[in-house]
Wavefront OBJ file of the C-alpha trace (Angstrom):
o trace
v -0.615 11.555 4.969
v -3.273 12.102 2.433
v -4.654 9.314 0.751
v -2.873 8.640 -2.871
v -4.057 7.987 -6.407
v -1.225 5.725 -7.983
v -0.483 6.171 -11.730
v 1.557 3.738 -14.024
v 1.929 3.889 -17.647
v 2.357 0.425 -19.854
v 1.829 2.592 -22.697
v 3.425 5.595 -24.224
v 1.833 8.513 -21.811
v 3.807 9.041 -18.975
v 2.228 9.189 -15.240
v 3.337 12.358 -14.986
v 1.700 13.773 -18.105
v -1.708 12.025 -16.606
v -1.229 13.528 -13.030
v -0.409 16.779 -14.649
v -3.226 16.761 -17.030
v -5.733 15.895 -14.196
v -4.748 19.173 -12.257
v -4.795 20.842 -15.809
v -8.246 20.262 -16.330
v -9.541 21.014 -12.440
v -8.090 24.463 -12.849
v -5.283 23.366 -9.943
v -2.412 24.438 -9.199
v 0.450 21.939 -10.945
v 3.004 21.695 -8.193
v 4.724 18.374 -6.604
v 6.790 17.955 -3.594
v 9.404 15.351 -4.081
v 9.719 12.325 -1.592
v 12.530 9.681 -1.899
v 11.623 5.701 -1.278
v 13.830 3.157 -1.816
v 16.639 5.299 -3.633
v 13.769 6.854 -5.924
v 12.523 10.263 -6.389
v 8.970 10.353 -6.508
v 6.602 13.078 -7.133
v 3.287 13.938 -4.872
v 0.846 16.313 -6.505
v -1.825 17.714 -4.167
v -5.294 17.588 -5.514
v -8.105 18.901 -4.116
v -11.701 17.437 -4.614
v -14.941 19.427 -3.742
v -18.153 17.913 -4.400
v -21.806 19.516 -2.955
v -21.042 16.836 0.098
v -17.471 16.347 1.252
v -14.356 17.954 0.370
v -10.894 16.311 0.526
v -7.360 16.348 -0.362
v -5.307 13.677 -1.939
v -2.531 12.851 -3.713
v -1.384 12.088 -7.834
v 1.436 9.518 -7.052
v 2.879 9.040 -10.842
v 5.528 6.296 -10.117
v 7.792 5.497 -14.020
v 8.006 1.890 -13.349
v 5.484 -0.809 -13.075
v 3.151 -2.415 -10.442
v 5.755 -5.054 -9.246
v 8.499 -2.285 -8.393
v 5.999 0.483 -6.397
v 7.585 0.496 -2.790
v 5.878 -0.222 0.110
v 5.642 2.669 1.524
v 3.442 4.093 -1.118
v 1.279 1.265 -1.412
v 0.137 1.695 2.112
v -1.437 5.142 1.637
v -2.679 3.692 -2.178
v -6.387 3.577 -2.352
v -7.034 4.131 -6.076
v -4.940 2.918 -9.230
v -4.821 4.737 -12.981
v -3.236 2.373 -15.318
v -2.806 3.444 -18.871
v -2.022 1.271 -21.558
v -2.111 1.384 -25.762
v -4.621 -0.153 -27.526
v -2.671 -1.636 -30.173
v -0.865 -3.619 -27.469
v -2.207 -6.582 -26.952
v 0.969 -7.899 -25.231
v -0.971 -5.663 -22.030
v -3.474 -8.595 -21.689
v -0.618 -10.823 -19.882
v 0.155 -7.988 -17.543
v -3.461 -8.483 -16.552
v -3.045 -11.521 -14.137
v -0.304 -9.556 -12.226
v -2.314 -6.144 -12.101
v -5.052 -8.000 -10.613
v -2.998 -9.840 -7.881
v -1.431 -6.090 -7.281
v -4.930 -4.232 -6.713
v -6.293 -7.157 -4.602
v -3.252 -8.168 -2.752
v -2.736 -4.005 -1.838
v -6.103 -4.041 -1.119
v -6.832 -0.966 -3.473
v -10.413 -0.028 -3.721
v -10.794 2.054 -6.765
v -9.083 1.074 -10.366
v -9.027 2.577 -13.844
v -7.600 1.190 -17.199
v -7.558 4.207 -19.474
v -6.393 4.638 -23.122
v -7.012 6.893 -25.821
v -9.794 4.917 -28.037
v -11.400 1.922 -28.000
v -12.684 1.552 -31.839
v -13.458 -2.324 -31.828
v -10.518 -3.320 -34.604
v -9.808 -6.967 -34.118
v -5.979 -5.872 -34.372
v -6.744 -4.172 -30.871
v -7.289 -4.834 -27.216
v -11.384 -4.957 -26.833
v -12.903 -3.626 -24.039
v -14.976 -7.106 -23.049
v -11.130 -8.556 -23.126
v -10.169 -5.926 -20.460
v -13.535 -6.613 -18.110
v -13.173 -10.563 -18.431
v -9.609 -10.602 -18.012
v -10.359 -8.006 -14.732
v -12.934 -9.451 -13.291
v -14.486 -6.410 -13.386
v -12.384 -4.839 -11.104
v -11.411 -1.780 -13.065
v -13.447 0.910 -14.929
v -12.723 1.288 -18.317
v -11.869 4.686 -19.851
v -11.380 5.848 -22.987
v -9.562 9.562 -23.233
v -11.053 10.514 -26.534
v -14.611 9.766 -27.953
v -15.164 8.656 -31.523
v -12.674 8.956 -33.538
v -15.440 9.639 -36.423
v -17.172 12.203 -34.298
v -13.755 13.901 -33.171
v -13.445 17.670 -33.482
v -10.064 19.467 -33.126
v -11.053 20.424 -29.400
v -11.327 16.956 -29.084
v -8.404 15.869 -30.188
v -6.425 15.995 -26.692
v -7.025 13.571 -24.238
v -9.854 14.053 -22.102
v -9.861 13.308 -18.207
v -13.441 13.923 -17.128
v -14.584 10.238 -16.668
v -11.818 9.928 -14.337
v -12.101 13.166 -12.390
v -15.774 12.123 -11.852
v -15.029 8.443 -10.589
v -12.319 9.990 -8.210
v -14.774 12.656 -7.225
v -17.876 9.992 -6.467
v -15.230 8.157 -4.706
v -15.618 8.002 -0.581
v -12.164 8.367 0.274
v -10.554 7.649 3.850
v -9.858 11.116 5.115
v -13.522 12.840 3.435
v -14.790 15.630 5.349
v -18.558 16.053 5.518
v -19.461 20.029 4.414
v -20.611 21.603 7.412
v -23.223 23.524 5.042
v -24.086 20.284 3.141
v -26.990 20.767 4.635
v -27.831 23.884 5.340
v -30.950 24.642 3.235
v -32.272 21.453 4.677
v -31.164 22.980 8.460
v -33.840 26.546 7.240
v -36.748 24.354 6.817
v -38.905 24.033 9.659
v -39.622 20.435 9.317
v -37.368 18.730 11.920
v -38.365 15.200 10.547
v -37.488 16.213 7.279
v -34.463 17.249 7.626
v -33.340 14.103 10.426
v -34.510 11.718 7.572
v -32.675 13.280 4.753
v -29.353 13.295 7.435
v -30.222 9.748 7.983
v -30.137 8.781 4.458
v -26.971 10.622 3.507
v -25.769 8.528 6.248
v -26.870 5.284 4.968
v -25.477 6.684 1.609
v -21.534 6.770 3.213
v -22.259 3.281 5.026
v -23.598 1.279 0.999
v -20.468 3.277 -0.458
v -18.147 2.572 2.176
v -19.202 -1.172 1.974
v -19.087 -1.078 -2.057
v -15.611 0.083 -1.619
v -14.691 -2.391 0.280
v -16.126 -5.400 -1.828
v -13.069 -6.182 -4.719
v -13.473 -10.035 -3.432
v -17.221 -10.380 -3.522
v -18.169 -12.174 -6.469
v -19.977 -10.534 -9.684
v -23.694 -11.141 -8.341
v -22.721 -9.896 -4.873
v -21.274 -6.945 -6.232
v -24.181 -5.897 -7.976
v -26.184 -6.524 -5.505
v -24.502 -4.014 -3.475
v -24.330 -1.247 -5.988
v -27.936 -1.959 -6.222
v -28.680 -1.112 -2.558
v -26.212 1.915 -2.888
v -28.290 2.510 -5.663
v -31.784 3.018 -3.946
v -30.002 4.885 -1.319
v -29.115 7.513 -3.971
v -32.756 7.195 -5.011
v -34.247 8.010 -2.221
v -31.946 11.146 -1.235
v -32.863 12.526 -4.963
v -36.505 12.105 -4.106
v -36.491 13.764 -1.351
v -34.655 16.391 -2.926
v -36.762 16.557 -5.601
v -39.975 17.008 -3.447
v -38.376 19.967 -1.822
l 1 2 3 4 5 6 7 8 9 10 11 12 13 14 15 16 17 18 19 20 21 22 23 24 25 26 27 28 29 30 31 32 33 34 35 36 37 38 39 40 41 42 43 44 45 46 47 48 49 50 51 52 53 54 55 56 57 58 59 60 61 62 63 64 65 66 67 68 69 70 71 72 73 74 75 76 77 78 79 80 81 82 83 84 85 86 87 88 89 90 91 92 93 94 95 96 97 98 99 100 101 102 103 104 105 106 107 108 109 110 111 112 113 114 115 116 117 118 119 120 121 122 123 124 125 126 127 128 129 130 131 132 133 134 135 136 137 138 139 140 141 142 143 144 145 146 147 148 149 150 151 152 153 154 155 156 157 158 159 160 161 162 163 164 165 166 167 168 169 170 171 172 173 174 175 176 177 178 179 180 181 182 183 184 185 186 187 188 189 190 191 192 193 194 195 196 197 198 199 200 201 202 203 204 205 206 207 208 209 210 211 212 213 214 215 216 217 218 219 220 221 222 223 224 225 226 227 228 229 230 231 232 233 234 235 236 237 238 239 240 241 242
C-alpha cells in the first residue's frame, strides 16, 4: 500500500474538503476508493507527486473523527499528518498534549497545523503558542495571506505551502527519475557527474535521517537540517557551475 497523508479537522473544514482541495489545485484527478476499518467507511484519494528527482504515489486519508479514534490499520501506513483547526479556538491548545503523544507515539514523520489566518489578535491562537506547545514538531500554515493584502482571488484557501512540504518530503516508496540525471549522464566529465550522483545521494541519506529525528531535541534538530542544508548547497553549486 502506498504511503498515506492523514487529515483531521478540529475546526470547521472538513478532511475531505482539504484532500479534495489538494487534488484541486495539482490539476488531479478527484476520485477515492472506499476502504472499511473498524465498521467505518473511509476514503483513499490517490495523489501523485512529481518533482525534477523522484516521483511517487500516495494517499489523502481524510478520516471525520479525531486522532484518538484513527484505527490501526491506517496508522501503520501514516507517515504525514494535516491537522486543521480555527483560530478563534483556543480550546485547540489542550488538544495539543494528545496530538503530540499521537504523532510521536505513531511515529509520523511529517506534521502540519493549518488554518485560514494567523493575524496576531490576542482573542486568537498565536502561532509561537502552536510551536511551544509542539515542540516544534509541526509546520505551521496559514491558508490565506493577509487579510489586509487579500484580493478576491485570494479569498479561497490556498494549499501551496502544503503541496510543497509534501512534495520536498522523502517518502518511503520514492522512486529515483531514471532521467534525473540525464544532462549530467551527456557531459563528458565522468568525475563530474559520479560526484554530483554522490551528493544527491548524501542528499536522500541527511533527509532520510531528518525524517527520522521527531525525538531529537531542538539543537540536535537543527543541527541536522543544517547538514541537510549544505548538502543542498553543494548540489546547487554544482549545478550552478554547469
Amino acid at each position: 500500500m502506498n504511503p498515506a497523508t492523514l487529515i483531521l479537522s478540529y475546526g470547521e473544514v472538513t478532511p475531505i474538503e482539504i484532500a479534495k482541495n489538494i487534488l484541486i489545485e495539482l490539476k488531479q484527478p478527484v476520485e477515492s476508493t472506499v476502504g472499511t476499518h473498524d465498521a467505518l467507511n473511509v476514503h483513499y484519494y490517490k495523489c501523485s507527486i512529481e518533482t525534477k528527482y523522484y516521483s511517487n504515489s500516495i494517499y489523502l486519508i481524510p478520516f471525520e473523527g479525531k486522532c484518538d479514534t484513527v484505527p490501526q490499520d491506517i496508522l501503520k501506513s501514516t507517515e504525514a499528518l494535516i491537522i486543521y483547526f480555527d483560530p478563534k479556538d483556543k480550546s485547540f491548545l489542550k488538544c495539543l498534549p494528545e496530538i503530540n503523544a499521537f504523532f510521536q507515539n505513531n511515529e509520523i514523520q511529517l506534521g502540519f497545523l493549518i488554518t485560514t489566518t494567523l493575524t496576531g489578535d490576542k482573542n486568537e491562537i498565536s502561532y509561537q503558542e502552536l510551536k511551544e506547545k509542539t515542540n516544534f514538531l509541526f509546520d505551521v500554515i496559514t491558508l490565506k495571506g493577509d487579510v489586509e493584502d487579500e484580493t478576491e482571488s485570494d479569498s479561497k484557501n490556498n494549499y501551496t505551502e502544503v503541496i510543497e512540504g509534501l512534495s520536498n518530503f522523502v517518502w518511503s516508496n520514492v522512486n529515483l527519475k531514471s532521467n534525473a540525471c540525464s544532462h549530467q549522464r551527456n557531459s563528458s566529465n565522468t568525475e563530474d557527474l559520479e560526484k554530483q550522483l554522490i551528493d544527491f545521494e548524501k542528499l536522500l541519506i541527511s533527509a532520510q535521517s531528518l525524517r527520522n529525528g521527531t525525538r531529537l531535541s531542538r539543537d540536535e534538530f537543527l543541527d541536522k537540517a543544517e547538514e541537510l542544508a549544505e548538502v543542498m548547497s553543494s548540489i546547487l553549486n554544482d549545478n550552478d557551475s554547469d
